[in-house]
N, C-alpha and C positions, 0 to 999 in steps of 0.2 A: 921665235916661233918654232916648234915641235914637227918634223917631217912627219907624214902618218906613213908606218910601215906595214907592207902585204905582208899578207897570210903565209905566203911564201918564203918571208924571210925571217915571220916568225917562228913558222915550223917547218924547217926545210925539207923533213921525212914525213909520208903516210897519212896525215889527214889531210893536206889538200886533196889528194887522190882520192880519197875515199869518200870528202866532199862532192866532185864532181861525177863521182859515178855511183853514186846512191841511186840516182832516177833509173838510170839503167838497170842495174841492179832488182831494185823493186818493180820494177814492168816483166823484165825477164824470171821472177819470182812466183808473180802473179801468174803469168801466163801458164807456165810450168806445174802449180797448183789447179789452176782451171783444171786443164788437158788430164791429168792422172783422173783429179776427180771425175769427170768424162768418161774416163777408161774406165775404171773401176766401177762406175754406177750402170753400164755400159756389160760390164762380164757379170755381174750379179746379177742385172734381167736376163740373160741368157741361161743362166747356171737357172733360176728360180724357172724359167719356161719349161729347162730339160726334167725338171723333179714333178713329177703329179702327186697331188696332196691330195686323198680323198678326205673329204668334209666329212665331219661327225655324223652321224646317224640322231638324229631326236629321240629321246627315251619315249620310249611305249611300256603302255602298262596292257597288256594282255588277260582279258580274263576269260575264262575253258567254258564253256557253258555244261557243259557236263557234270562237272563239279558245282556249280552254283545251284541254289535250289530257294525261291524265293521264300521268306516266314512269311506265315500267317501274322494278323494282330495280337499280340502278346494277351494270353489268355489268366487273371488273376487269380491263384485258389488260398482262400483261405477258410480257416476250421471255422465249423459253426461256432454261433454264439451259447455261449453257457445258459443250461438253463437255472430258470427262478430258483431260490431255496424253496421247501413246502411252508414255510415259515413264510413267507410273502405272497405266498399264492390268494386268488383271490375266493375267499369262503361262500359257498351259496347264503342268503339271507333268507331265503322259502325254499320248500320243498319241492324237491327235482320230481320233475315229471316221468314214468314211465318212457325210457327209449321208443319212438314208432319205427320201425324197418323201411326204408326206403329204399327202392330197388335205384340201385348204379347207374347210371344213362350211360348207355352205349357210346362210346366216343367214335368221329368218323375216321374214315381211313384217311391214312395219310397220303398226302398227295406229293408223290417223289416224282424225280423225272423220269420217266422211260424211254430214253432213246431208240430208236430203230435203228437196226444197222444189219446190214444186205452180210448174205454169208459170204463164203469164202471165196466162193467162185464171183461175183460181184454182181450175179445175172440172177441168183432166186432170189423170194420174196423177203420181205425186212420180217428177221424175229428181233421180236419186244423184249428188253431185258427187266424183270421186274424183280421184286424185295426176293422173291425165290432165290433167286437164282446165289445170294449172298455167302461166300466162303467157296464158290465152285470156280472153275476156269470160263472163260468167256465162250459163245458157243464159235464155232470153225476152231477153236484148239489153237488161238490166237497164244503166242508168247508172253508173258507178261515181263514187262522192262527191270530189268537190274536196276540200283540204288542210284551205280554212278552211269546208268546209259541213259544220252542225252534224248530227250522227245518233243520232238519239234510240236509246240502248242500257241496255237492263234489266242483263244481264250482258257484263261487258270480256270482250274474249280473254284466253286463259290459256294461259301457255306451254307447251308439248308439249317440243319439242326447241328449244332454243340453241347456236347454232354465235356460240365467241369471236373474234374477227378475228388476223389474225397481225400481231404486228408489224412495220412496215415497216423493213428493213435502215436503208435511208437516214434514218429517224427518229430511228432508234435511235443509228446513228453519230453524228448531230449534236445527240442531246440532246434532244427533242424529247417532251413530254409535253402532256397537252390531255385535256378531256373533249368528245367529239362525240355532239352527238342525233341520231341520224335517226329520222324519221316514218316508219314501215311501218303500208299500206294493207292490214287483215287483210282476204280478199275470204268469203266464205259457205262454202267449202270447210277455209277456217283456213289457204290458202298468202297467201304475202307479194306482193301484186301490183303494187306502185310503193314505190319509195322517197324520200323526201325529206333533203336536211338543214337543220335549225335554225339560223336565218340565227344567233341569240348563242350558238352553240355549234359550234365551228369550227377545226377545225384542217389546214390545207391538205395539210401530208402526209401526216394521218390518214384524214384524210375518206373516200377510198378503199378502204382495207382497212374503215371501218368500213359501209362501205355493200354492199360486195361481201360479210361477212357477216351484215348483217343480212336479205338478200334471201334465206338461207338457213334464215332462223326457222322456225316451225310450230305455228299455237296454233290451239288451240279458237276456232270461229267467235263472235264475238258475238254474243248474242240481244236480238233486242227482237220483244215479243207472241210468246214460243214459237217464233220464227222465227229463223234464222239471217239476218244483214245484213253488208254490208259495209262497214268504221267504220277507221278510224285511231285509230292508238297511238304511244309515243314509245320510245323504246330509248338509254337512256344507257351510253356507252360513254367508260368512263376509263383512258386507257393513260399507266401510270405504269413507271419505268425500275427506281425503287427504294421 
């Protein structure tokens, strides 16, 4: 029968040793790991307290009011309809009667707004501003507002009457379509007292017919505080062939 021989006598150098102190070994390993990681998670909250991070700002979009100027409902022009050949026209079948002259009916007056507004001093009576008064300055020698200065208005003007521009012959021959804005300056009375146009919105053989009727508009004056002011508006005008 076979003696069984120790580890000891099998390997008289370095692995028994190394057998019986593994446990130690890995406790003293472990601990040693712990404790740094400790330290170090330890100096990093510290360091991250001393550093002040400011947070991002949220993007804003900013828009001027001054610069903004609300459109009107896009107004459509287009050219008359052709008329008939004489060849289609329709022929009398009897004998046309002597014209009778009939006198014109008077048409009535128009009924605009006329606001009242106290003059300068705020203490005399309200003058009436009426269709006269159209192309003059307002009465007290009131300023009228620049393009881009803003006017604080509770209510827009509101159309009354629209006059659509005519299309211009020479547009029309050469093909020529575009949308033009102009800026009309409503004044307290509700007539159109300057006109502008929109530098990106522009069409050179239009521009004219569309400015020549927009000068012709007529809207309810704007209000701000119960008062009527004088405020700018925009008027789009799109002249399409087909």
């Amino acid at each position: 029968m076979k003696r069984a021989v120790t580890l000891y006598e099998f390997m008289p150098y370095g692995a028994p040793e190394l057998i019986e102190s593994r446990q130690r070994h890995l406790s003293q390993a472990l601990v040693i790991s712990s404790a740094t990681a400790l330290v170090l998670y330890a100096l990093a909250g510290g360091l991250v307290s001393l550093i002040k991070v400011t947070p991002p700002e949220p993007h804003r979009t900013v828009v001027d009011p001054r610069r903004f100027i609300l459109p009107l409902p896009l107004v459509e022009v287009a050219p008359p309809a052709p008329a008939l050949p004489a060849a289609h026209a329709a022929r009398p079948t009897s004998p046309v009667a002597p014209p009778v002259p009939v006198p014109d009916p008077v048409a009535p007056p128009m009924d605009l707004p006329a606001p009242a507004r106290a003059d300068a001093s705020g203490t005399g009576p309200a003058v009436v501003i009426g269709p006269s008064d159209v192309g003059t300055a307002p009465p007290g020698g009131d300023a009228l507002p620049a393009p881009d200065v803003y006017i604080y208005v509770e209510h827009l003007p509101v159309v009354v009457r629209q006059v659509v521009p005519d299309y211009p012959p020479i547009a029309k021959d050469a093909g020529v379509e575009g949308v033009v804005m102009v800026k009309a300056l409503v004044g307290k009375h509700g007539r159109v007292l300057d006109t502008r146009l929109v530098e990106k919105f522009q069409v050179p053989m239009l521009n004219a017919a569309a400015l020549a009727a927009a000068r012709q508009w007529v809207f309810t004056p704007g209000l701000a505080n119960g008062r009527p002011v004088a405020c700018w508006t925009a008027i789009p005008f799109r002249f399409r062939l087909h």
